[in-house]
C-alpha positions in Angstrom: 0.0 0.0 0.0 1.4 3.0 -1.0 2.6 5.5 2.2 -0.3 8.3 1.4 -3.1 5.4 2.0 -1.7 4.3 5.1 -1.3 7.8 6.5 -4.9 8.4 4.9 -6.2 5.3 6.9 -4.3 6.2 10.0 -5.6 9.7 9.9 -8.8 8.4 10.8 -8.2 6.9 14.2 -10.1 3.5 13.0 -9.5 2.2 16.6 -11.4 2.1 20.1 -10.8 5.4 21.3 -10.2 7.0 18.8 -12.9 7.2 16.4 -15.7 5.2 18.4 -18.2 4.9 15.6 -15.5 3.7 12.8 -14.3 0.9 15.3 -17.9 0.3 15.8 -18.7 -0.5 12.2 -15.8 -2.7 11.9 -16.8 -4.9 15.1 -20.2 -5.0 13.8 -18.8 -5.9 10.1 -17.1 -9.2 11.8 -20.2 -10.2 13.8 -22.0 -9.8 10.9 -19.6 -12.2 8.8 -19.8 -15.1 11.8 -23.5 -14.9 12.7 -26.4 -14.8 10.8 -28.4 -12.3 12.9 -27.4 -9.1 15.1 -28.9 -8.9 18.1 -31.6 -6.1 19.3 -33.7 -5.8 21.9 -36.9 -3.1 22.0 -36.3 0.3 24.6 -38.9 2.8 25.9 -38.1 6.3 24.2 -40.1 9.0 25.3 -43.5 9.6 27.1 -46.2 11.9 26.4 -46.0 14.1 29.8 -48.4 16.9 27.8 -51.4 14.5 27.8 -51.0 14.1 31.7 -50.3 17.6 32.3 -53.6 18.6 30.1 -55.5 16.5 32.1 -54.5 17.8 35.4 -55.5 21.6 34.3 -58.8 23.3 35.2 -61.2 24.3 32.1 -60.8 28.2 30.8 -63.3 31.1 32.5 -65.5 30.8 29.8 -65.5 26.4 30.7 -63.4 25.9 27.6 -61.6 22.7 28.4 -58.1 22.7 27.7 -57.3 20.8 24.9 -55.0 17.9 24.5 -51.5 19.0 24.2 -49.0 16.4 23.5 -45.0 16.7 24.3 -43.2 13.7 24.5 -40.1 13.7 26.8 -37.1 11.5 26.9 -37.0 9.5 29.4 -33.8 8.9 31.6 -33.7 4.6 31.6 -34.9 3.3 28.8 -35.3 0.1 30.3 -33.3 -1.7 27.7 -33.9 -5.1 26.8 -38.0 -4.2 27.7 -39.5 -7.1 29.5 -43.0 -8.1 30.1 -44.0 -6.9 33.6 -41.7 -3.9 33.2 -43.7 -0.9 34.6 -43.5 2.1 32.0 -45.0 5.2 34.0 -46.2 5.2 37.6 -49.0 7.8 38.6 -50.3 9.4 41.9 -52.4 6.4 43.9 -55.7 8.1 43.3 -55.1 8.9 39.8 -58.0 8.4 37.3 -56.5 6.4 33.7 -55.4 9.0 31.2 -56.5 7.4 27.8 -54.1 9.9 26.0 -50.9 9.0 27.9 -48.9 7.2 25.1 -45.8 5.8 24.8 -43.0 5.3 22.3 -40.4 3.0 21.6 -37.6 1.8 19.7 -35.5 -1.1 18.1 -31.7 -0.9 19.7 -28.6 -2.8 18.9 -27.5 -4.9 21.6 -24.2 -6.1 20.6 -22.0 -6.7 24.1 -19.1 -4.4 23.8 -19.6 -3.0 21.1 -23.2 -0.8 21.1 -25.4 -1.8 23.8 -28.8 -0.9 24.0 -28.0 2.1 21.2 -31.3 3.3 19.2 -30.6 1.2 15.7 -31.6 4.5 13.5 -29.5 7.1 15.3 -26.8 4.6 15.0 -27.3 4.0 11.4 -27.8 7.2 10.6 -24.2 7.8 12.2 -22.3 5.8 10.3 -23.9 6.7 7.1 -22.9 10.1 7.6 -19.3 8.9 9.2 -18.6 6.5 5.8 -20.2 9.6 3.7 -17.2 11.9 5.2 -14.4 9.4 4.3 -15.3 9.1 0.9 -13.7 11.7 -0.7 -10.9 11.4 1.8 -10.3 8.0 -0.1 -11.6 9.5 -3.8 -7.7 10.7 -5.0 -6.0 7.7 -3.6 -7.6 5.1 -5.9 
């Protein structure tokens, strides 16, 4: 290989450390090669905290209800791998059911060491962009 290529290649940190999501690919690119299937697992991504705050406000002077407002919110743990029996949301004991709380989730790559319980769009989209970037790094050298 001819000394610009290596310096090209070295240049972009391919290696844990230094560029994460390169090193990521490549782990990924062997799995894929040895094993038929990657493994994922589902997350909780957000809940809709504007349903249950338009439900705890009083009605407008003129009785107006206020209407439904949705806002969905991150949520801290995603509870990765979701299990049956996991509990989602917990409300105040005498709380009446909110029939416009809703939830949303996601499909995450759960590869051990290598992306655990990472949200498999964002990641794609991330290495899309990432192999998009190189490309012209790599254009002259062929």
């Amino acid at each position: 290989m001819r000394q610009d290529g290596i310096d090209a290649i070295d240049g972009l940190k391919p290696y844990k450390g230094g560029n994460d999501t390169l090193w990521r690919l490549h782990k990924l690119n062997i799995v894929d090669k040895h094993r038929l299937l990657v493994t994922v697992g589902s997350q909780m991504r957000s809940a809709d905290i504007g349903a249950l705050m338009s439900s705890q406000m009083r009605p407008l002077p003129d009785g107006t209800p206020i209407p439904i407002l949705s806002a969905f919110f991150k949520v801290a743990d995603p509870m990765f791998p979701l299990k049956a029996g996991d509990e989602l949301f917990t409300d105040l004991p005498d709380a009446k059911p909110n029939k416009h709380l809703e939830f949303q989730f996601e499909v995450a790559i759960s590869e051990p060491h290598i992306l655990e319980g990472e949200p498999i769009g964002e990641t794609l989209h991330q290495m899309i962009d990432l192999v998009d970037h190189f490309i012209p790094i790599f254009k002259p050298l062929l």
